[in-house]
N, C-alpha and C positions, 0 to 999 in steps of 0.2 A: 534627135527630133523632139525627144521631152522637154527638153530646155526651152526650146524654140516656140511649143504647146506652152506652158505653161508663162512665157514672157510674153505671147500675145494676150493668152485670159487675163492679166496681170494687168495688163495695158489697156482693157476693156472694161476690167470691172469695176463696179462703182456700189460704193456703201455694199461689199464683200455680196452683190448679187450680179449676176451676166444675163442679159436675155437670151432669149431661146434663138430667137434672127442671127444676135452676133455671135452665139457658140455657133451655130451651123454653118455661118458665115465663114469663121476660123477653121472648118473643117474644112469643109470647100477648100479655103486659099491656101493649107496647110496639107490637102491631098490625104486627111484620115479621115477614119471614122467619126461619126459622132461620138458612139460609144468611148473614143479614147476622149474625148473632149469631156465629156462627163464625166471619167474615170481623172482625170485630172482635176478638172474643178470640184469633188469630191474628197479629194487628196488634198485641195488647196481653203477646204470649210467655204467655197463658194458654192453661193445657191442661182440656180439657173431657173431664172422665173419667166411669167409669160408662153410658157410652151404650147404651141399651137398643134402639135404631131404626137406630143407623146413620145417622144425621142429622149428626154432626159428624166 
């Protein structure tokens, strides 16, 4: 499933930042947590901007 996490944020991000909509998005359609979405993008020097919950 890390593979899979991490080839979608890959696929998303742009100028090495993910919005907070589309990481939560990914979680959503990818059935985890947020937390892992951010423990990934994290791992991957990507910065999750725009956060409207305070989830990243």
């Amino acid at each position: 499933m890390k593979d899979r996490i991490v080839e979608e944020i890959k696929k998303k991000t742009i100028n090495n930042r993910l919005p907070c909509h589309v990481a939560r998005k990914i979680a959503e359609d990818l059935a985890v947590s947020y937390k892992e979405i951010g423990k990934a993008a994290d791992e991957l020097n990507i910065k999750i901007t725009s956060c409207e919950l305070g989830c990243f």
